[in-house]
C-alpha positions, 0 to 999 in steps of 0.5 A: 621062549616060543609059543606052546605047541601040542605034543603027547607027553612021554611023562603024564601021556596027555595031549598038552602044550609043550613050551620049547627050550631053544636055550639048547641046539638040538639036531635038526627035526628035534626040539628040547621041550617042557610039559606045561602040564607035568613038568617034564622036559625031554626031547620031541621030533617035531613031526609029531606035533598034533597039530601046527598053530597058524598053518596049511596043514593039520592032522587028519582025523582018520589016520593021523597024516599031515593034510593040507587043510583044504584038501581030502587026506592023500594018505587016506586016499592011497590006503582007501582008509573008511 
């Protein structure tokens, strides 16, 4: 079992800590997971995390991009986002 990463829940729809269960392959870029907060175990695109502990990167408060930490949102950039 690995460290907790934040997810939405498809169960309790909260933003809470996930904890991987790699006892199962998954396809690439998909990841078995349980809800510490409901239980629920299901499967999550790991793109979706809401953010990555120990990283460059984050999400942008704007538009929910990845962004580099250090750098302004290229995302928010292209669209002109306010």
């Amino acid at each position: 079992m690995t460290k907790p990463t934040k997810f939405k829940c498809n169960g309790c729809k909260t933003d809470t800590e996930f904890l991987w269960l790699d006892a199962v392959d998954m396809p690439d870029g998909f990841k078995l997971y349980q809800c510490m907060q409901c239980g629920a175990v299901g499967t999550k695109n790991i793109a979706e995390a809401k953010d990555v502990p120990d990283s460059d990167i984050s999400r942008c408060d704007k538009c929910g991009s990845w962004q580099f930490k250090e750098m302004p949102c290229h995302t928010c950039n292209l669209i002109g986002a306010k």
